[in-house]
C-alpha positions, -999 to 999 in steps of 0.1 A, spaced: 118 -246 -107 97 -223 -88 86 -189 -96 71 -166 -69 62 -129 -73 61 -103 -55 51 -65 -43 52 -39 -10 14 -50 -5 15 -89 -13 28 -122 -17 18 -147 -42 35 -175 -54 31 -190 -87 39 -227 -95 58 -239 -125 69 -270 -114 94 -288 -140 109 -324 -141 141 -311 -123 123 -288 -96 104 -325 -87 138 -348 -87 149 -319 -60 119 -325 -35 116 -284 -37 87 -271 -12 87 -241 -6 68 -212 13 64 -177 11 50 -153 37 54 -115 42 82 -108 75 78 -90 106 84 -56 87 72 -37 60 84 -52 31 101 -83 42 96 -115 25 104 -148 46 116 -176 27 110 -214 45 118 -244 30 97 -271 37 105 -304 16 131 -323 0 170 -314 7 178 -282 15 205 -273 -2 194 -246 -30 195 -212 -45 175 -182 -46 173 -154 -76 154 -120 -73 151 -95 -101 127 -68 -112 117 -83 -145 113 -126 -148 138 -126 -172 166 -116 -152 167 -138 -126 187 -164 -147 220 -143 -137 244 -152 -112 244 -114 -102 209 -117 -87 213 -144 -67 207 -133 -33 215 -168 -15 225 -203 -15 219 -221 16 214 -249 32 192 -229 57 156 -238 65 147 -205 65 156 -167 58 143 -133 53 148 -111 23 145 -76 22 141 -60 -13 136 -24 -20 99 -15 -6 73 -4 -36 82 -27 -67 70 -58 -82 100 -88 -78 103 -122 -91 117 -151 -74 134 -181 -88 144 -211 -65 162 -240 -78 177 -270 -64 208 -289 -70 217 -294 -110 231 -320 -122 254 -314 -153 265 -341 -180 291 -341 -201 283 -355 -236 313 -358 -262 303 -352 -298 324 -359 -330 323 -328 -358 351 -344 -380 373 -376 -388 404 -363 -373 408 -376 -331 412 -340 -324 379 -327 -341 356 -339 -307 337 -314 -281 323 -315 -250 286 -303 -246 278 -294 -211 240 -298 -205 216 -303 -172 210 -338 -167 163 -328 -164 162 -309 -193 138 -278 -191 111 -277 -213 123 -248 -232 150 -252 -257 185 -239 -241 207 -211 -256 237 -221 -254 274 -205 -250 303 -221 -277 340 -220 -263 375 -227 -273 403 -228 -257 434 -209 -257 471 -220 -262 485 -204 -293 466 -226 -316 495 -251 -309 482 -266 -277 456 -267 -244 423 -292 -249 387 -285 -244 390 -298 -206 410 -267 -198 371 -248 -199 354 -280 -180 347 -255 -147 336 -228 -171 312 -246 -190 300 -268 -159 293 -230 -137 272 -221 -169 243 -250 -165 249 -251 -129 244 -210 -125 216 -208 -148 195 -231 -130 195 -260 -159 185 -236 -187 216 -230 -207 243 -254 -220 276 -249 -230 302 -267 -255 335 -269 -250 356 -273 -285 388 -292 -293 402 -281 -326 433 -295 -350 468 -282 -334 493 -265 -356 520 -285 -351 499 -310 -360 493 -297 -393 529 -294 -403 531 -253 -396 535 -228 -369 516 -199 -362 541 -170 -368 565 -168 -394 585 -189 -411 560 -219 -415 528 -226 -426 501 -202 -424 479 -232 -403 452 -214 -380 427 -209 -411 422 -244 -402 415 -243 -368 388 -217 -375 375 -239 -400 375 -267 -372 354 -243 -351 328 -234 -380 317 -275 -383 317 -277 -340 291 -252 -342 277 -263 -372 272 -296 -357 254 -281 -328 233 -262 -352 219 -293 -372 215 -313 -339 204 -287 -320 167 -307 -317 184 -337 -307 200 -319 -274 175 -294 -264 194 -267 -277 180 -233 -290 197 -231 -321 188 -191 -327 205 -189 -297 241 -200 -296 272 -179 -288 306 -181 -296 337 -172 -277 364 -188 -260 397 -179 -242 428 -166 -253 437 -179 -292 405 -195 -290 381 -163 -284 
């Protein structure tokens, strides 16, 4: 991962290399354009296949909404507004793997935590989904693109669990009347997911003051 800053009077670059930025081969430079306030962008090592964040403050280049390129270009100029300071964050390609994790005896009480394959050195926040269907059907594989677009988008720095959860039907009740009042249980299925994430949260690299919950349809 590489960091370089920026103003309308300078360019200066500053290095924090991590385990994944050196699996990627990343190199590379930054010089001012041809006109005022032009920054060129050359790539100079490893394979060029990457992406390219600029914000305003550091912190906000981890957002899919400031990406301003992903290319497998050896070069390119960028042209932010003229007067402010900018950050850039270049990554290369991220690797996601898909760990399944057990938070109860039942077959159906299983997740999926999606997490970059170089883990960065800073614990991960993470983002807890389940899926939708009623409460009486879909599987955690229905959010796999999801949860793989949230490590791959972030740049390796956030995970993200997908959760499968005890069906209704499976319980001996429907969702709606007349049967058995069932979905308390699947939000107690969803409690001990994420309370299994929150007492292994060391063991994955996970920030565990930092998870959020959500999820599609029944499931959010």
């Amino acid at each position: 991962m590489l960091w370089y800053l920026r103003s309308s009077l300078f360019v200066f670059a500053c290095f924090a290399t991590t385990a994944a930025a050196q699996g990627t081969g990343i190199e590379l430079m930054v010089e001012p354009g041809l006109s005022p306030g032009e920054v060129v962008l050359e790539w100079t090592g490893g394979q060029p296949s990457f992406r390219v964040f600029r914000h305003s403050v550091a912190a906000g280049v981890t957002s899919p909404a400031t990406r301003i390129a992903q290319t497998p270009q050896r070069s390119w100029v960028d042209d932010p507004p003229v007067g402010d300071l900018y950050f850039y964050r270049v990554t290369g390609q991220v690797t996601v793997e898909v760990i399944t994790l057990s938070y109860g005896a039942a077959g159906a009480q299983t997740m999926d935590l999606y997490r970059p394959q170089d883990l960065p050195s800073a614990l991960m926040p993470t983002v807890v989904l389940a899926h939708g269907g009623l409460w009486q059907g879909g599987d955690k594989s229905a959010l796999n693109t999801l949860c793989r677009n949230v490590v791959i988008e972030s740049g390796g720095t956030q995970a993200c669990a997908s959760i499968n959860y005890r069906l209704s039907q499976n319980l001996g009740g429907i969702c709606s009347a007349p049967g058995v009042d069932t979905y308390v249980d699947q939000v107690v299925d969803i409690a001990s997911a994420y309370a299994r994430l929150q007492s292994d949260a060391d063991l994955y690299g996970l920030d565990l003051t930092r998870m959020y919950v959500g999820g599609h349809s029944a499931g959010g």
